[in-house]
Every structure is written in C-alpha cells, then in structure tokens.
N, C-alpha and C positions, 0 to 999 in steps of 0.2 A: 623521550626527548632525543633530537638528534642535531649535534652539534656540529660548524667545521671551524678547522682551524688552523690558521697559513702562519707560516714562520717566515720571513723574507731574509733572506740571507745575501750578503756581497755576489755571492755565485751560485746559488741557487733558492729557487719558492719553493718552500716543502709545502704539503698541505693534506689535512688529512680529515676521516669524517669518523665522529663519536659517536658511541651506540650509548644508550639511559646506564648500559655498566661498566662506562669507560673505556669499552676496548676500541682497537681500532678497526673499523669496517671499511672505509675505503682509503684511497693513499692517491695522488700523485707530485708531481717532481718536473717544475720548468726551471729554462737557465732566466736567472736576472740580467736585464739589459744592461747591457753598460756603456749605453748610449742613451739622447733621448731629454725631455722631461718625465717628471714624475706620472702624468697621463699614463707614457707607452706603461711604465711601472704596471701603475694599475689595473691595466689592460689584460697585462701577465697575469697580475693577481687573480682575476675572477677570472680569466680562461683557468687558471689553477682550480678554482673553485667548482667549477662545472666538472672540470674532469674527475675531482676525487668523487665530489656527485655520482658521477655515471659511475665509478668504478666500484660505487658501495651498493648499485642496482637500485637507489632511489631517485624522486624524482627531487626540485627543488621545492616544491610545495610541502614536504618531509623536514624541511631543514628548519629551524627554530630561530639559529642566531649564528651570527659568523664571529670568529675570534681573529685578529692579525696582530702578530709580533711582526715587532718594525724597527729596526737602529735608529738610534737620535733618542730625542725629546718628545714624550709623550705628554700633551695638554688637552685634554676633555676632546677628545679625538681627532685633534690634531697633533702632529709631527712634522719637526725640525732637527737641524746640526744634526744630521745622517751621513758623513763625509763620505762613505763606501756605494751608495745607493744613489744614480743621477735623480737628477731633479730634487732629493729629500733633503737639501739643506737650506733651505727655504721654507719655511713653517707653510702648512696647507691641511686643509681639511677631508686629510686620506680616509676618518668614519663615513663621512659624509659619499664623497665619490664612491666608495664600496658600496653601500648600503643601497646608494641611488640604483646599482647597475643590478645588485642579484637582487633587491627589493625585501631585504631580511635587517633586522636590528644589528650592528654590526660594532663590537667592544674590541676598540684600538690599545693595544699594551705594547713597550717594551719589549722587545725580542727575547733578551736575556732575562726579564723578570717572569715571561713566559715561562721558561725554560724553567727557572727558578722554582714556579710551581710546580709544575708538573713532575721534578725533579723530587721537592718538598713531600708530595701527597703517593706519588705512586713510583717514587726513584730511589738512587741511594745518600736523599734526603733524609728519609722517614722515621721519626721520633726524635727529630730534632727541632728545638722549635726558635733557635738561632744560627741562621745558615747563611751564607756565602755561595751565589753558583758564581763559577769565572768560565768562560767560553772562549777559546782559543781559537779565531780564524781566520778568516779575512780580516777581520776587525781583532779588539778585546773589549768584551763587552761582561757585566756584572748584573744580578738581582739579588736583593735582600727577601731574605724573609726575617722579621723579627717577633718575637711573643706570639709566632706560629700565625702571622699574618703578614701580607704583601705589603712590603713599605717600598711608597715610590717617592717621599721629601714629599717636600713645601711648594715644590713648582715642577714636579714630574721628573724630576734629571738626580735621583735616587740613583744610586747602583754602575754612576756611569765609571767601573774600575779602571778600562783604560784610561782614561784620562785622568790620572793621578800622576802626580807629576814624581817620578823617581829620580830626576840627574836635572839639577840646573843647569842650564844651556845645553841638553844635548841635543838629540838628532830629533830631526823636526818630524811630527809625526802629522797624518794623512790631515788630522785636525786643524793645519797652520801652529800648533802651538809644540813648544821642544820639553824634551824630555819623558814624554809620558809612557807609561806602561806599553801603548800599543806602539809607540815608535819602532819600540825592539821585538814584541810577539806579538803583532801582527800580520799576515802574511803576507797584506797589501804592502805593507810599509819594507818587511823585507826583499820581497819583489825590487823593491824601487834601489836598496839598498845593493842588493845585484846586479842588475842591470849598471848601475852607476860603477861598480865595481870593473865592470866586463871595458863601459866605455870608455875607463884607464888605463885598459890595457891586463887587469887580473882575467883570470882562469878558474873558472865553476864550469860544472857537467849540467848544474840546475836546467839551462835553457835547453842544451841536448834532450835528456831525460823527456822534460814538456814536449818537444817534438816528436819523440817516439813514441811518444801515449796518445798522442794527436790532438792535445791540447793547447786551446788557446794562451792560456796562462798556467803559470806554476802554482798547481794544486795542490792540498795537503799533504798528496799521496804521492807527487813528483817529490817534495822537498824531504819526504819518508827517503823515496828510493837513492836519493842523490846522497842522503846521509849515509846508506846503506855502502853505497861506491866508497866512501872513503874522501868524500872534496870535504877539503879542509877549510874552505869557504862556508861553504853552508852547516861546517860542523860549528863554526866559531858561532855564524847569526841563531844557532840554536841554544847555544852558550848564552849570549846574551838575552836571548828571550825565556831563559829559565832563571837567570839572574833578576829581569825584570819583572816578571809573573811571580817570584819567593818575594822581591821586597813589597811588591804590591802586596800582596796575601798577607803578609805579615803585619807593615802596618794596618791594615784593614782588623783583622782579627787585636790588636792592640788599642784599636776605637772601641771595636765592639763585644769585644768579650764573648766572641762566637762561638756556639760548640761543635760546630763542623762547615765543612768547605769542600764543596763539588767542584771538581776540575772538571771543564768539558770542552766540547768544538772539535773539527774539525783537524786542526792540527795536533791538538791531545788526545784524539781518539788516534790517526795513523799513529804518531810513535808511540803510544800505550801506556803499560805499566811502567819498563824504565822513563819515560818521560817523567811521569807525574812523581815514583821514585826520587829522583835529580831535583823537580822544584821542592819536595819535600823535604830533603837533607838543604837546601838553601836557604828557604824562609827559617828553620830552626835559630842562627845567631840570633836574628831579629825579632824573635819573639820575647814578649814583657815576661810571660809564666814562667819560672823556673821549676819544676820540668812544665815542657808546654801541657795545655789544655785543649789543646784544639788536635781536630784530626780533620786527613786532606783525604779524599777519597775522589774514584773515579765515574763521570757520570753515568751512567743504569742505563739512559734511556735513547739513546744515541741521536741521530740526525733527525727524530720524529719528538724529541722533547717539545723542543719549542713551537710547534704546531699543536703539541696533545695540550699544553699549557693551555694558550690562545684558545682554544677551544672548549679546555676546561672552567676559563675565565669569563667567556660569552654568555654562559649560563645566568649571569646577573645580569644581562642585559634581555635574554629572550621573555 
C-alpha cells in the first residue's frame, strides 16, 4: 500500500509518500499562499501531491489514499477557524475538492493531531499511551492521544492548545480572541507584535536578519538568528512565549493526567534543546504532581511528522 500525506502549514505544504513499511519514499515542499481563497490553497495542495508522486518514481494510479493535515476545525472532511491559512476560516469541504482533483479517497485530520500520530507510533511518543504533541510555529496548535488512541472531542476542535486562554484580557491573538496561548508562541502573532513595536519607534534586528536571508517574513530561523545577536526585543517575545507554552502545558497535563508531552514546530525545533529546557523548568510551579509525573520531550520527527501522520491516517480511508 502506498500512501501520501500533506501537512499544510502557515508557511509551508510538506508532503510526503508512504511505502506498506512506513518509510518515507518520496517528499516534496511548496510555499503556502498567503493570498487568495481557499481554491488557490488547494491548488498548492495537489501540485504538492503530484510532485512527491513523481519524486517517489510512481505513478498516481499507485497511490491508495491521500491524508491532509490542516489548522482549524476538522468536521467529516470539512474545515474551518484556520486563522493562519487564506480562505480556511470559513468551513468548506477541503476532502471533497482534494479527492475530486487527484481522484483517490482522501482522510482530512487536524495538522497537529497528524503530527500527534505519527509522533505516538514512530516518534518520541512511543510507549506512551497518554500524550500531549504542542507544535510551535506560525500557529500553536495541539493533538491528544488518549488510551493510546486519537481523540479529536465531540465536534472535532480536540487538541486546539493554542487557544486556551492563559491571561484575561491580554494580547489579541490571530484568532480575534485575547489572551491565548498562541497570542504569545505564535510566530504570526509575534510578527505582528514587532512590527507594532518598530512602528513606535522600538529597535529589533528581527526585520534586518529577514532581509539578509531573503525572506519574505520572519522565519523560525530569522527569530533563532536575531536571538542569537543579542536584540533584547526578540529575547523578551521568547520570554513570553515560553511562559505561555509552560502554563498552557501544565494546565493541560493537570486535566489530563498525561504521561508525556512532545514539544515540536518550527520555532522549537530552531532554538532546540535549551528552548524546550526553559518551558520545562516553567511549567514545573504549575503542575498539580508533587514531584511532577509527567515528562516534556523534544519532537523525533521533524518537519515531515505531520505529513507521515496524515498519511499514516489515510490508511482507514483507502
């Protein structure tokens, strides 16, 4: 069986193609529009799909079933409230438009409960059978696994960690609503908080950095480098997005009695181990355990998680 499976991310489409033993056989990597409706989206999508196609030497008639991880609200393959992704906050029937265009079964999941699997089964999940993934990046997005099986609620909007509300009235995050998780470890959202900084008249290297790497926007790997320089701008917004990511974690593992929790993304994969270090001495006061029970670990599977997930999820649908 041959499986593929896209990860759609704020800033980039991973997408990648499964062989019957899991490994990966082919790969490719578009930018997401950040214009547009949801259509051009999907347009990206399956040019995505083709390519990993071609790049794994099969044809499409090979392929079994397509997996997509998507931000927002996933309902019987539709998605909605995707604030990072044009067009996706409007509910629509993204299984359907895929499935139409490559002409394969196509099972719509959650980005980050993607991830969550794949993490679970072949990551530094495994043998645990109450987990926590958190993914740091453009977004802050969560998947449960509980009783060593994918919980996504009562109405599909399981796992959605950024959107927990950590500070009554603060800083408005991408969502319309203040306070949340991703207000503060978001990248998008720090961006914004930047920029707003610069046009009072503050001083960050952040925007530099972005221009010498020739990037559009500030990437996880500009706001790495700019930390690197010493801007005391960007060292504070990381301050507060490890503040925000430990209470998040903490109450989360206080509902649920988790025995482990994968930090992953983009922005916690550049700064690494001291990152995930730093949330893990914060979440500590606020946990219920005396001494805690839970342990925070870094994700295994990198930028190709949440595609192997997606893909590994399709499998019920081929």
């Amino acid at each position: 069986m041959h499986t593929v499976g896209v990860d759609l991310g704020g800033t980039n489409i991973g997408t990648v193609v499964l062989d019957d033993d899991d490994e990966v056989i082919g790969y490719a990597k578009r930018k997401t529009p950040t214009r547009g409706d949801h259509n051009r989206v999907v347009d990206v999508i399956v040019g995505g799909v083709h390519d990993a196609i071609d790049d794994a030497g099969l044809s499409v008639k090979k392929i079994d079933a397509v997996g997509v991880g998507t931000p927002g609200v996933v309902v019987d393959g539709t998605v909605g409230d995707a604030s990072n992704v044009p067009g996706f906050q409007v509910r629509f029937s993204l299984g359907d438009l895929v499935s139409d265009l490559v002409d394969k079964p196509v099972r719509v999941v959650n980005d980050v409960t993607a991830g969550a699997v794949a993490e679970h089964r072949s990551g530094a999940g495994r043998g645990w059978n109450q987990v926590l993934c958190v993914f740091a990046g453009t977004g802050v997005g969560g998947g449960l696994i509980l009783d060593g099986r994918v919980f996504e609620g009562a109405h599909g909007g399981a796992g959605e960690f950024g959107h927990q509300v950590i500070r009554q009235g603060g800083a408005v995050c991408p969502c319309g609503r203040r306070g949340c998780v991703e207000a503060y470890a978001g990248r998008q959202a720090m961006t914004l908080a930047a920029e707003r900084h610069v046009a009072s008249g503050g001083s960050t290297v952040l925007f530099d950095v972005m221009k010498k790497k020739g990037k559009s926007r500030p990437t996880s790997g500009v706001f790495s480098n700019a930390l690197d320089l010493g801007d005391v701008f960007v060292a504070d917004l990381i301050d507060d997005c490890i503040s925000a990511l430990a209470a998040g974690i903490a109450t989360s593992v206080n509902l649920l009695d988790l025995e482990g929790v994968v930090l992953g993304g983009g922005l916690a994969d550049k700064l690494g181990k001291p990152f995930r270090a730093r949330v893990e001495a914060a979440m500590q006061p606020h946990l219920f355990f005396s001494p805690p029970k839970v342990e925070l670990v870094s994700a295994a599977l990198g930028d190709n998680g949440g595609a192997i997930g997606a893909a590994l999820l399709s499998r019920e649908v081929a």
